[in-house]
C-alpha positions as CSV (number, residue, x, y, z in Angstrom):
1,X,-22.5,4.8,30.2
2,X,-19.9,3.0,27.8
3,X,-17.0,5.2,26.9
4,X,-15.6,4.3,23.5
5,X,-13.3,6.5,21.4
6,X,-10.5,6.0,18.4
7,X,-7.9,8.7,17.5
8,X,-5.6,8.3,15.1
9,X,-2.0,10.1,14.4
10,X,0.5,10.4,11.6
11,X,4.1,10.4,12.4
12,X,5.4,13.4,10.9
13,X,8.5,12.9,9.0
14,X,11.5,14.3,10.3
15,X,15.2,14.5,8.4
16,X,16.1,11.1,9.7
17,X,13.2,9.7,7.7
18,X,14.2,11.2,5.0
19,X,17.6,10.1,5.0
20,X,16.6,6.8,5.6
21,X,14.4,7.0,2.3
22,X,17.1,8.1,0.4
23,X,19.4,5.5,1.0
24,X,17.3,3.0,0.9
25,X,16.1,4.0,-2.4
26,X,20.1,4.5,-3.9
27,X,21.1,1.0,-2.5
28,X,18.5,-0.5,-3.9
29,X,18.6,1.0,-7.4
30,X,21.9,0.9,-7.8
31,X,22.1,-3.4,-6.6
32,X,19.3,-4.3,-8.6
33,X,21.2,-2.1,-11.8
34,X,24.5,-4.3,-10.1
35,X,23.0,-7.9,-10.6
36,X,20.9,-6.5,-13.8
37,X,24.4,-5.7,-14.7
38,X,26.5,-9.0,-14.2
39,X,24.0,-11.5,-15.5
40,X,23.4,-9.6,-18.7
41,X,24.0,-11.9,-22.1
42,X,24.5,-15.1,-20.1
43,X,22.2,-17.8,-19.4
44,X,21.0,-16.3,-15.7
45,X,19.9,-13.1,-17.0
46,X,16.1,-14.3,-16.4
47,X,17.1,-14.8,-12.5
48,X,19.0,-11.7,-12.7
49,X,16.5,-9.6,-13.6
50,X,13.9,-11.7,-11.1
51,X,16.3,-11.0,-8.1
52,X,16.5,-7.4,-8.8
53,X,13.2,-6.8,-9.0
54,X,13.4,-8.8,-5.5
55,X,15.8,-5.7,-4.4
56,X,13.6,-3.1,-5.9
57,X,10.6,-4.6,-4.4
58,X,12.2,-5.1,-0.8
59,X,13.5,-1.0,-1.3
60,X,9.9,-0.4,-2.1
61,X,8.6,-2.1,1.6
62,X,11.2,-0.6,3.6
63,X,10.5,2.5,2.0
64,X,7.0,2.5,2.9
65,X,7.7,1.2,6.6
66,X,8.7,4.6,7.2
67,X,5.1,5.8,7.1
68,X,3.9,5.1,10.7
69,X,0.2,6.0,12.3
70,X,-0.4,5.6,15.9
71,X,-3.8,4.5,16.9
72,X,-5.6,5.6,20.5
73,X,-8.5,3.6,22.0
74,X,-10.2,4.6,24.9
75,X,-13.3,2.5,26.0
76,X,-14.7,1.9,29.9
77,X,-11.3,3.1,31.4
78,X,-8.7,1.5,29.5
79,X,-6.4,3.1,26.9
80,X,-4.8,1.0,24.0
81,X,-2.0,2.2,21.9
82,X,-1.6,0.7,18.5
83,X,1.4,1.3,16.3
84,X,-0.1,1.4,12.5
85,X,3.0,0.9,9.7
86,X,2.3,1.5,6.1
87,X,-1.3,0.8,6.6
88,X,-0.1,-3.2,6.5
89,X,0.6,-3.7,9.9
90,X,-0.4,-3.7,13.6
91,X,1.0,-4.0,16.5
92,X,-0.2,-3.3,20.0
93,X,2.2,-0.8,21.9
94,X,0.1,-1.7,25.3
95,X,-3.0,-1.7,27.0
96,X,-3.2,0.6,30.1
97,X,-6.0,1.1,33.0
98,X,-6.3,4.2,33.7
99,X,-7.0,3.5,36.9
100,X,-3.6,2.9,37.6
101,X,-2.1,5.9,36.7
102,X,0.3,8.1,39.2
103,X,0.7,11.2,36.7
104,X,-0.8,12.7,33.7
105,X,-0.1,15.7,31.8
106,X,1.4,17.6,29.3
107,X,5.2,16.5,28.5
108,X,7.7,18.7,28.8
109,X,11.1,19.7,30.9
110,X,8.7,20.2,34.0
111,X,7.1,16.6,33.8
112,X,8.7,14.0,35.8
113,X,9.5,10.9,33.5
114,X,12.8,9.6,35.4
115,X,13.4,6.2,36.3
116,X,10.9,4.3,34.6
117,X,11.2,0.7,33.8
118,X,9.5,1.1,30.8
119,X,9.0,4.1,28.1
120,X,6.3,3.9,24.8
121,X,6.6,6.6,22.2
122,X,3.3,7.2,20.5
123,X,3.5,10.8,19.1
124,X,3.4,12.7,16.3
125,X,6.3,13.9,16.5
126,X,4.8,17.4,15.6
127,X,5.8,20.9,17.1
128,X,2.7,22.2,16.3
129,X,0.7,19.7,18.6
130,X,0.7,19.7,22.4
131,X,2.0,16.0,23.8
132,X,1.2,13.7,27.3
133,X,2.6,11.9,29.2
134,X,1.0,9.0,31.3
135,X,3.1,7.4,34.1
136,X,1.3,4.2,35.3
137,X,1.5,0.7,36.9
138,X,1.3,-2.0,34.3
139,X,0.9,-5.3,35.4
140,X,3.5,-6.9,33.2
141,X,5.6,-4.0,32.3
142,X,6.1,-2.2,35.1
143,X,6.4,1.8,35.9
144,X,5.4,2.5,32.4
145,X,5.3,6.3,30.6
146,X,3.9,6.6,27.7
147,X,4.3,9.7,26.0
148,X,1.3,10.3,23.2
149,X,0.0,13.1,21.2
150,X,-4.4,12.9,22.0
151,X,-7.0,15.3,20.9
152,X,-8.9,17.4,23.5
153,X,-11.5,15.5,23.1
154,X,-9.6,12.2,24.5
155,X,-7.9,14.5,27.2
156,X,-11.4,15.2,28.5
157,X,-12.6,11.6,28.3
158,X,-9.6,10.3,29.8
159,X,-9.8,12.4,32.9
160,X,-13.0,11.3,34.9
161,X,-11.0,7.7,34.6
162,X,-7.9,8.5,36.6
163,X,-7.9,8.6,40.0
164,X,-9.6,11.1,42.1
165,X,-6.8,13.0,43.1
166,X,-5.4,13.7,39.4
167,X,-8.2,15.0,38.1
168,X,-7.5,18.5,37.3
């Protein structure tokens, strides 16, 4: 039988975010009210005004790259983690066989994630939710953990996948 399943996860914002957001939004206001400023009654004021609503519009996408969403596929055994920004952009985290895997389970101080060669973030950065860890071999990457926030439901279909003697 065909296994296919999509999860996605909002980053929750934390007070870096926010921080960010902030002074992205005063820089930007206050250089496009700078060049607003300076070309005002001369004969660039048409490119001044056109350049800062270039700086309000670039505040406005960095802004907005701040919103992150982390997409899990599962289908016939192999995992992909997508990293979603702004809802304008994809990019593909890695692809994992779960086949592969040497430990699985929940991350926290207990789980052994030393000494990797490689480390993808993928969770929601929520308290409230519970978050795993994968530890595999990846062809091209290396010992890879990748730490990700999945429903039950993708806990319970990513289990029969892994090898025999992790599946607890």
């Amino acid at each position: 039988m065909d296994v296919f399943k999509e999860q996605n996860v909002t980053r929750v914002h934390d007070s870096t975010d926010t921080t960010k957001k902030i002074l992205i939004t005063i820089t930007a206001v206050l250089a496009a009210a700078g060049i607003f400023l300076l070309t005002l009654g001369s004969m660039f004021m048409m490119i001044g005004i056109a350049a800062a609503g270039g700086v309000l519009f670039g505040g406005y996408y960095l802004v907005t790259g701040t919103y992150v969403e982390y997409e899990y596929i599962i289908t016939n055994g192999e995992i992909d983690f997508d990293k979603i920004i702004a809802q304008r952009s994809r990019k593909r985290l890695c692809t994992v066989k779960l086949a592969t895997a040497t430990e699985f389970g929940i991350a926290d101080d207990s789980a052994n994630t030393d000494n990797a060669d490689t480390y993808v973030v993928a969770t929601a950065n929520d308290p409230e939710l519970t978050d795993y860890y994968l530890r595999v071999k990846h062809k091209s990457l290396g010992d890879t953990v990748v730490y990700f926030t999945p429903s039950e439901e993708i806990v319970e279909l990513i289990k029969p996948f892994l090898p025999r003697n992790m599946r607890k």
